[in-house]
Backbone as a chain_set.jsonl record, in Angstrom:
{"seq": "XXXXXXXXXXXXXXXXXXXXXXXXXXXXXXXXXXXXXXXXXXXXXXXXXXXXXXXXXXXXXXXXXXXXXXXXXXXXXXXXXXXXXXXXXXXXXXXXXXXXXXXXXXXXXXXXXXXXXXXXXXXXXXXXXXXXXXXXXXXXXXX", "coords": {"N": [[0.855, -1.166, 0.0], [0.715, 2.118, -1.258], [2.045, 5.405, 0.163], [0.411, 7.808, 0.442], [-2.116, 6.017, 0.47], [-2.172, 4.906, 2.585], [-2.393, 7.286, 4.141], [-4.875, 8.372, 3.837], [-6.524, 6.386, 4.112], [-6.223, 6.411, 6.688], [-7.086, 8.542, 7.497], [-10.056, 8.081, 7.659], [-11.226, 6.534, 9.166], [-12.96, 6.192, 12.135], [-13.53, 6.443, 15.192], [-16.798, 5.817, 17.357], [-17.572, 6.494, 20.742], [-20.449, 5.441, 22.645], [-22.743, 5.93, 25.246], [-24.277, 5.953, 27.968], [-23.43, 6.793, 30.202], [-21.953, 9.229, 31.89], [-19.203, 9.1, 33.765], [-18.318, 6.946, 32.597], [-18.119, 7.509, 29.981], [-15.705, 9.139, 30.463], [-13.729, 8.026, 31.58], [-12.861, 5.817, 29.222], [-12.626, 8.057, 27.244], [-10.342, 8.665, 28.126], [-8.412, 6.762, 28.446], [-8.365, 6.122, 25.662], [-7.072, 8.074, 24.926], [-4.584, 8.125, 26.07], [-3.652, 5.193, 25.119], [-2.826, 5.964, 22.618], [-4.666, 6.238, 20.327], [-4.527, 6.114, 16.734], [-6.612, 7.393, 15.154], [-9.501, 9.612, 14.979], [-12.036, 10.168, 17.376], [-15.054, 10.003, 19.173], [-17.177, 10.654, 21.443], [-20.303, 9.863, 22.536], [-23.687, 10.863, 24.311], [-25.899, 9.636, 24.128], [-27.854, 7.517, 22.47], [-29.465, 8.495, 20.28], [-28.32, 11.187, 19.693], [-25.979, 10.033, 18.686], [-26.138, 8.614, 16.106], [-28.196, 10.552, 15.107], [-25.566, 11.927, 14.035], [-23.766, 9.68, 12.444], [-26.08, 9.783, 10.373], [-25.705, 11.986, 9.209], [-23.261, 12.607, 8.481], [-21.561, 12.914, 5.989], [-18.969, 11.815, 4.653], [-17.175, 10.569, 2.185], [-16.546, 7.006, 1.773], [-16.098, 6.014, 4.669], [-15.179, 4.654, 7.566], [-16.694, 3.976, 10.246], [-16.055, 3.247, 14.143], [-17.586, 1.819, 16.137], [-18.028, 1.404, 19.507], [-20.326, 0.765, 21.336], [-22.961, 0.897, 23.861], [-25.23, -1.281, 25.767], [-27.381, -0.768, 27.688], [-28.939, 1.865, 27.99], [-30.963, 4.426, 28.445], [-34.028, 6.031, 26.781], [-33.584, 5.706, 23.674], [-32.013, 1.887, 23.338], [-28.795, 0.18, 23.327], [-29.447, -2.052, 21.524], [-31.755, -1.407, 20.524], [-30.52, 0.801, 18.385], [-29.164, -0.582, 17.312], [-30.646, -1.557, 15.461], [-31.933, 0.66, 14.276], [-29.216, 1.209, 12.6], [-29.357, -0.466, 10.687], [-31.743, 0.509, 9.237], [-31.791, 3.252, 8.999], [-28.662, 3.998, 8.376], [-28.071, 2.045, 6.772], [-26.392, 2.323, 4.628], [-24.022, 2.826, 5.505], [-20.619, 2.266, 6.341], [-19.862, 0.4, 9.521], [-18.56, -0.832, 11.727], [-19.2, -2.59, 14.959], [-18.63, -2.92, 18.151], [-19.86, -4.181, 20.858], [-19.947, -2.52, 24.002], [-20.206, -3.433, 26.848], [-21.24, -4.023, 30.918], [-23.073, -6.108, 31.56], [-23.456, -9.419, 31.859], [-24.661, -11.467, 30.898], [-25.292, -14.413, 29.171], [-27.423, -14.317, 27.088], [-27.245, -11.581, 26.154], [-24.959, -11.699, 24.351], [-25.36, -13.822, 22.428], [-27.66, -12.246, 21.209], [-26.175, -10.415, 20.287], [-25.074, -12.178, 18.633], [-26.459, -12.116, 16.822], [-26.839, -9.877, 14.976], [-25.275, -8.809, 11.449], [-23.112, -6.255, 11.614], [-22.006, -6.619, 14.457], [-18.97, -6.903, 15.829], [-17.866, -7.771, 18.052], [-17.403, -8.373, 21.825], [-16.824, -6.555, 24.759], [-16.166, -6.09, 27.979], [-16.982, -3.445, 30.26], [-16.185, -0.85, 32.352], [-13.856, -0.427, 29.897], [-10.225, -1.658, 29.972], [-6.764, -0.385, 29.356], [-4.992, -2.136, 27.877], [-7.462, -3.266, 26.612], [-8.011, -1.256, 24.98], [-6.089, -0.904, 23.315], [-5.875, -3.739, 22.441], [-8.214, -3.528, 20.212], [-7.333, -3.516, 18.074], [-6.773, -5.651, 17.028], [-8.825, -7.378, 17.241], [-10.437, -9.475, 14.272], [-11.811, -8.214, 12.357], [-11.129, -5.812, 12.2], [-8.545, -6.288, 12.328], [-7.783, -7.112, 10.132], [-8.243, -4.59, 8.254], [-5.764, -3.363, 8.146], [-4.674, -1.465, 9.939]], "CA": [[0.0, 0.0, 0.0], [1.385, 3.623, -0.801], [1.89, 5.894, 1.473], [-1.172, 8.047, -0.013], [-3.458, 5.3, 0.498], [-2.299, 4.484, 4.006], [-2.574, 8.571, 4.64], [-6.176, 8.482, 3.379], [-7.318, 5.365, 4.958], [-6.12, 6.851, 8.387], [-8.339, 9.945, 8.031], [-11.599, 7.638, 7.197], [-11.795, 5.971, 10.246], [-13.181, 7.411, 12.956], [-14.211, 5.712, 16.543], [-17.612, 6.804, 18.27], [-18.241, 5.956, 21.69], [-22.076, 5.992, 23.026], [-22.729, 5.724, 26.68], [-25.549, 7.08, 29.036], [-22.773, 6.994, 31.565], [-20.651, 10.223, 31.996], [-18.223, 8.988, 34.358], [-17.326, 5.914, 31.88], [-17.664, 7.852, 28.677], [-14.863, 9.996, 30.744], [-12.502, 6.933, 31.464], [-12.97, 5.535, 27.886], [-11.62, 8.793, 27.026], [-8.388, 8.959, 28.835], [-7.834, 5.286, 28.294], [-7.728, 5.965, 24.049], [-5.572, 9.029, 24.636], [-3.154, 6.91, 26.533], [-3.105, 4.064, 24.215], [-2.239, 6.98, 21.511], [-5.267, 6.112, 19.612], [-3.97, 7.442, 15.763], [-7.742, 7.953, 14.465], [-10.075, 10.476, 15.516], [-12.751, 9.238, 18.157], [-16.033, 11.172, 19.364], [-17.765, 10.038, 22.513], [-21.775, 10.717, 22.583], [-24.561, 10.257, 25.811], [-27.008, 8.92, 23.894], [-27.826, 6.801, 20.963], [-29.634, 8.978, 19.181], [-27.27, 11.477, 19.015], [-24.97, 9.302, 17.013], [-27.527, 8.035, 14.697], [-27.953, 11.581, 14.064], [-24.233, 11.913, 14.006], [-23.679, 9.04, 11.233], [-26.77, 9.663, 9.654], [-25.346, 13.594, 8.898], [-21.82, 12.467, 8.255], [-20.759, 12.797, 4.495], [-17.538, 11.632, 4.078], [-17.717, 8.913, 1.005], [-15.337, 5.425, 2.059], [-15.47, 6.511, 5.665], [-15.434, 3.352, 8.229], [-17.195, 3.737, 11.663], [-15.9, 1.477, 14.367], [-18.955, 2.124, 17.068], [-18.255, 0.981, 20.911], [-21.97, 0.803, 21.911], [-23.526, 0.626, 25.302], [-26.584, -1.902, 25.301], [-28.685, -0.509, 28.585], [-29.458, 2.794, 27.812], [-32.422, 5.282, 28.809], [-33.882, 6.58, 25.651], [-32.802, 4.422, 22.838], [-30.95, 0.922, 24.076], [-27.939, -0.032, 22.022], [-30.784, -3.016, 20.523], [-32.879, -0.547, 19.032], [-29.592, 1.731, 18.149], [-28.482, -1.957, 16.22], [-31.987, -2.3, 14.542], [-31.975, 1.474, 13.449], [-28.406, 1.475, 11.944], [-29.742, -1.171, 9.479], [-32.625, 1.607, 8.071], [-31.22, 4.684, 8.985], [-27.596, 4.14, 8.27], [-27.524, 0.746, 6.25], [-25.239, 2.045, 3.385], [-22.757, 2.892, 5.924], [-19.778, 1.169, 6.418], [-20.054, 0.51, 10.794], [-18.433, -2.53, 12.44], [-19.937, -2.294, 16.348], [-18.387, -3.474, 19.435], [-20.88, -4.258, 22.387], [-18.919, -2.572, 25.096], [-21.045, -3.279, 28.232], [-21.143, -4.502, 31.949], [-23.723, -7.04, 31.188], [-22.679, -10.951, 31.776], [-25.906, -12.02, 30.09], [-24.501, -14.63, 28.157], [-28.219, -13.993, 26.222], [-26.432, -10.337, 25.679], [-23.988, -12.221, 23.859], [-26.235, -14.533, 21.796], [-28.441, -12.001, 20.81], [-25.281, -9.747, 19.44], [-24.122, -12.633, 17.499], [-27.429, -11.816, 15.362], [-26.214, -8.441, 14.091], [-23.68, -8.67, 11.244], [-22.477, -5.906, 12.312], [-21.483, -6.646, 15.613], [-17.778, -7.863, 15.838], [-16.993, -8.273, 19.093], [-18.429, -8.017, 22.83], [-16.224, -6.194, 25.963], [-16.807, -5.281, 29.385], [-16.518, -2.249, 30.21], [-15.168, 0.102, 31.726], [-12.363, -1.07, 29.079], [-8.606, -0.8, 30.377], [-5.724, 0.562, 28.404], [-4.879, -3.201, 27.099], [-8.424, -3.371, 25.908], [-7.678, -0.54, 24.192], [-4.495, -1.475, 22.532], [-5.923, -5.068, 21.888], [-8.533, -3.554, 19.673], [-6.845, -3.593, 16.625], [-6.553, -7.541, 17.337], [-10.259, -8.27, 16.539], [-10.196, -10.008, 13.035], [-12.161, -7.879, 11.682], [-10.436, -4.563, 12.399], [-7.114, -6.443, 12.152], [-7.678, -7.108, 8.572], [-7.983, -3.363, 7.873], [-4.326, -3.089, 8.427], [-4.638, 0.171, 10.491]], "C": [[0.902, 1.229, 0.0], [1.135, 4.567, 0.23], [0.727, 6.824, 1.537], [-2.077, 7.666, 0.555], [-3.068, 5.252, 1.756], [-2.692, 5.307, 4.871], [-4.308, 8.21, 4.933], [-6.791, 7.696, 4.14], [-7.262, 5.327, 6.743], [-7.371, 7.971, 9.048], [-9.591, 9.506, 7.566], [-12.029, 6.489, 8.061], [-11.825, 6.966, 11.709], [-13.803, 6.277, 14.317], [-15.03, 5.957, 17.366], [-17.47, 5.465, 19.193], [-19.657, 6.054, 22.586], [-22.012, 4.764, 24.121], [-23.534, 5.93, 27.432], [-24.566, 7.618, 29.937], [-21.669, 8.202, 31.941], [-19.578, 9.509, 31.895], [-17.4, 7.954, 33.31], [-16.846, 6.501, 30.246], [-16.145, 8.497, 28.99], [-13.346, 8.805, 30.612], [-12.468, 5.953, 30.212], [-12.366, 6.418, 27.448], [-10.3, 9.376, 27.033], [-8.019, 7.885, 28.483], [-7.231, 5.9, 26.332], [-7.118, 7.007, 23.68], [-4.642, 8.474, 25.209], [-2.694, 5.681, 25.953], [-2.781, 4.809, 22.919], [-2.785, 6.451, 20.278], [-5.135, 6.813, 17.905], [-5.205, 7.617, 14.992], [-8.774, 8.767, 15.33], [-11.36, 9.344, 16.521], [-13.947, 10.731, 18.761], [-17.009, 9.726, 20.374], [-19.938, 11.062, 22.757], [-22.681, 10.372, 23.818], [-25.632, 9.835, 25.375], [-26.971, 8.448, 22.374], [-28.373, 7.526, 19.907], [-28.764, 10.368, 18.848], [-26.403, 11.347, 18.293], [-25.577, 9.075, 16.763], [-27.37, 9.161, 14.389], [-26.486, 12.544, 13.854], [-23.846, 11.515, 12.122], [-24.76, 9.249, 10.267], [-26.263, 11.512, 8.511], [-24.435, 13.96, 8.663], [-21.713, 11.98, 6.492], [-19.629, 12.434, 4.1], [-17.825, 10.133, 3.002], [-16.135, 8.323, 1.864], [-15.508, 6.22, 3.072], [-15.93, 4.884, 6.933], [-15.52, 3.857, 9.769], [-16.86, 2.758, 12.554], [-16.515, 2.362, 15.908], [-18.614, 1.191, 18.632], [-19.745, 0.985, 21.727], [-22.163, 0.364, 23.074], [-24.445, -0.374, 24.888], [-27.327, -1.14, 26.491], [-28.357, 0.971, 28.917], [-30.906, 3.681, 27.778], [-32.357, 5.628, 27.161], [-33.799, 5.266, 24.288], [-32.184, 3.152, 23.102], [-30.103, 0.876, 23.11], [-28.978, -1.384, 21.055], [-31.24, -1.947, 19.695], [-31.822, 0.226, 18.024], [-28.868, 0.623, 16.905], [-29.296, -1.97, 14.764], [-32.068, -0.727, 13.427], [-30.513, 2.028, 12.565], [-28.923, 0.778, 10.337], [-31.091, -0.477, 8.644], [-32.478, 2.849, 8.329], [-30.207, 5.083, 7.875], [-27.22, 3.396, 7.156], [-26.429, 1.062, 5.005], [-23.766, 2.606, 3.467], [-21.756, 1.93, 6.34], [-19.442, 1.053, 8.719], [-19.699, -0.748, 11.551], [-18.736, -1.738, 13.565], [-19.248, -3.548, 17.12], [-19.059, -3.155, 20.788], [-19.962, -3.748, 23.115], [-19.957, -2.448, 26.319], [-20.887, -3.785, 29.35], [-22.38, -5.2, 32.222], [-22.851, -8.27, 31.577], [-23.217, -11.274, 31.633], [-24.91, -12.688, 29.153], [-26.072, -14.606, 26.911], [-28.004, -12.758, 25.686], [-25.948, -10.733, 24.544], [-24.43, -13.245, 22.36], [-26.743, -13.425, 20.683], [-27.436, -10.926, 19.935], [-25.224, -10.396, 18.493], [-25.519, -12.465, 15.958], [-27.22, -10.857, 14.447], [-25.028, -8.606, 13.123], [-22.881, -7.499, 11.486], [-21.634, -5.41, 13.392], [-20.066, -7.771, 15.028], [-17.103, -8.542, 16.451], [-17.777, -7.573, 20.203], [-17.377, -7.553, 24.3], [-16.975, -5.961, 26.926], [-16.095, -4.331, 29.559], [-16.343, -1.706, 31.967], [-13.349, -1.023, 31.018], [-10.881, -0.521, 29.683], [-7.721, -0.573, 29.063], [-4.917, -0.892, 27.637], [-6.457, -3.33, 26.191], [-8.299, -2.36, 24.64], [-6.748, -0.514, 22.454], [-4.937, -2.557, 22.154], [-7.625, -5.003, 20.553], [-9.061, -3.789, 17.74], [-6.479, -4.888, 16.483], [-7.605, -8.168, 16.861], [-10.11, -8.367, 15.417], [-10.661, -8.995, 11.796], [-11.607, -6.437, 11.243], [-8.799, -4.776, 11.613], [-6.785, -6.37, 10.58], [-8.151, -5.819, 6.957], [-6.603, -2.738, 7.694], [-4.014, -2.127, 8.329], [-3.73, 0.031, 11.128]], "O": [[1.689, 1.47, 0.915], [0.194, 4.537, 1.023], [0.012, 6.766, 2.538], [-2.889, 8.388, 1.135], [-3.996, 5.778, 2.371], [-3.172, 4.995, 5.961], [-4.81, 7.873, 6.006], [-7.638, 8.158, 4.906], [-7.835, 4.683, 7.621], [-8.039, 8.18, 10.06], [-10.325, 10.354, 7.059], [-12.924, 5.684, 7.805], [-11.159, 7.904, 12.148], [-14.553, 5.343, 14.035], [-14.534, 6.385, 18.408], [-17.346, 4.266, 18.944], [-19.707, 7.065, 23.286], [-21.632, 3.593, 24.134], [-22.864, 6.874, 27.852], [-24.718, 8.731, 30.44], [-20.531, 7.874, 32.275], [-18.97, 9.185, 30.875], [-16.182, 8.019, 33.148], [-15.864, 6.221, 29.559], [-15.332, 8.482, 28.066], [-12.368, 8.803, 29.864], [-11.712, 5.03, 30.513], [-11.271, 6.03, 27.041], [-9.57, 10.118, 26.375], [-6.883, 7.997, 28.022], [-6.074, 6.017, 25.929], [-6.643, 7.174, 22.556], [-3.632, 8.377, 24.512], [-1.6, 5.168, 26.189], [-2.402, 4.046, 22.03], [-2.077, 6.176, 19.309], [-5.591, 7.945, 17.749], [-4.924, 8.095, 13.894], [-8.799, 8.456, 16.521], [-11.503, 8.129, 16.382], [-13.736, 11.943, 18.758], [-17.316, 8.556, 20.147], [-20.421, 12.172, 22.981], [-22.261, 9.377, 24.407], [-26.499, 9.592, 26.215], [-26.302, 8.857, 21.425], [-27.974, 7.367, 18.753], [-28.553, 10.588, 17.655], [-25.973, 12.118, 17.435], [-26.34, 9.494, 17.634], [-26.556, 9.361, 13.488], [-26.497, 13.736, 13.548], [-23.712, 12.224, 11.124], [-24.438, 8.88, 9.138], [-26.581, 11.837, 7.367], [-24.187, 15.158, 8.527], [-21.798, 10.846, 6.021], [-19.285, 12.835, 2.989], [-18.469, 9.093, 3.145], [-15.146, 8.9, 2.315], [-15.163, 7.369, 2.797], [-17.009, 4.295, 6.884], [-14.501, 4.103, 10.414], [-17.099, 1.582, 12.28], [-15.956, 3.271, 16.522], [-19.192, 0.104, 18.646], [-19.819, 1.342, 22.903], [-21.526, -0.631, 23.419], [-24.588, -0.482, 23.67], [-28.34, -0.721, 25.929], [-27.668, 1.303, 29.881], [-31.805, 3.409, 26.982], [-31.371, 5.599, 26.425], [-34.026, 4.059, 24.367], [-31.038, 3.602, 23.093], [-30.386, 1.402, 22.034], [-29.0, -1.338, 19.826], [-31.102, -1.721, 18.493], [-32.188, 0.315, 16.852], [-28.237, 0.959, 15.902], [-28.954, -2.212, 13.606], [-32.206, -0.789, 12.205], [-30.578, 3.082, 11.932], [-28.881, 1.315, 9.23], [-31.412, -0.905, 7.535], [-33.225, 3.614, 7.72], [-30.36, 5.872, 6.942], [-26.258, 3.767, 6.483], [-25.737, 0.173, 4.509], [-22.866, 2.814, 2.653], [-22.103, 0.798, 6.679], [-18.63, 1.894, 9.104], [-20.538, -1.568, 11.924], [-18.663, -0.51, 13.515], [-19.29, -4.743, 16.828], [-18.877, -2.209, 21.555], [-18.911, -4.388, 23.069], [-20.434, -1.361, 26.643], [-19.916, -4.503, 29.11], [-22.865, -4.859, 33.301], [-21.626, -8.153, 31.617], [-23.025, -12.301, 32.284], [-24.022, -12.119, 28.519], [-25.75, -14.914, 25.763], [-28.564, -12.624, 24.598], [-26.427, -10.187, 23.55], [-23.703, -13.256, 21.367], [-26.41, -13.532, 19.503], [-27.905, -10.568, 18.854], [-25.269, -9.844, 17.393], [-25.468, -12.629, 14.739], [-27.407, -11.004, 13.24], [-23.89, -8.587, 13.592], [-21.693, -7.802, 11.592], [-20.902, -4.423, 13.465], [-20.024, -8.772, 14.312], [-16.256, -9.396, 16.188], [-18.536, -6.621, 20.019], [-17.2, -8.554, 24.994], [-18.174, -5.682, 26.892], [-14.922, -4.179, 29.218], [-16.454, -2.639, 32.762], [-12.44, -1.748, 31.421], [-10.514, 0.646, 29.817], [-8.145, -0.622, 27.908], [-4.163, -0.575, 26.717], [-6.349, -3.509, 24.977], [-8.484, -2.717, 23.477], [-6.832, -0.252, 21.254], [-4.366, -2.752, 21.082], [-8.101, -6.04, 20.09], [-9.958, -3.984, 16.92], [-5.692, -5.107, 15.562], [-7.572, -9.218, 16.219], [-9.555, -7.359, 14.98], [-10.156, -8.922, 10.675], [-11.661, -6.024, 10.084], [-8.143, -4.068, 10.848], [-5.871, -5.79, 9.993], [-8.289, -5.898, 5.737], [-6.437, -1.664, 7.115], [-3.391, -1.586, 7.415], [-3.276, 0.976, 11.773]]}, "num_chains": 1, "name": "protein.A"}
């Protein structure tokens, strides 16, 4: 890959995080400036704010990689799953469950979404962080 394309494909990923939770959206935040996260990242308090985030985001080729809450006031990350697929669907959005859930029916009911890729607990530490670019699906972006 030239160095062009590797430029380009740096500035078309982007990492939201959606949370209800202040305090964790806060330590999610310090964690992926300390793992010296090199793509931009945007932390929101509710689901429909991102929805109308991605839904209002123009960039053509741009790849979303979505940390989602599931138990959320308002929106849950479920419904936030169900409305990417007719809101969003011709965006490009891999989604990582990040929740404090141990439902292994949590877990189940992710694996229905294709685009769910992967399922954490959260609050994520600063290896979670760093071991993101490990999931298969990410990895084989070769960010």
């Amino acid at each position: 890959m030239n160095e062009q394309c590797w430029v380009d494909m740096q500035n078309k990923v982007e990492f939201l995080m959606v949370d209800d939770d202040e305090m964790t959206l806060f330590i999610h935040e310090k964690i992926m400036h300390r793992c010296e996260m090199k793509h931009p990242f945007q932390s929101f308090n509710s689901a429909e704010k991102c929805l109308g985030y991605l839904v209002a985001d123009n960039t053509p080729a741009k790849l979303f990689i979505l940390l989602l809450d599931i138990n959320m006031p308002g929106m849950s990350g479920w419904e936030m799953l169900d409305r990417l697929e007719s809101d969003v669907k011709d965006k490009e959005i891999l989604v990582i469950m990040a929740t404090s859930s141990v439902d292994f029916d949590d877990r189940k009911r992710a694996e229905k979404y294709e685009r769910v890729i992967d399922f954490i607990e959260k609050p994520f530490s600063l290896d979670t962080c760093k071991n993101l670019s490990n999931i298969p699906q990410v990895a084989a972006l070769n960010l």
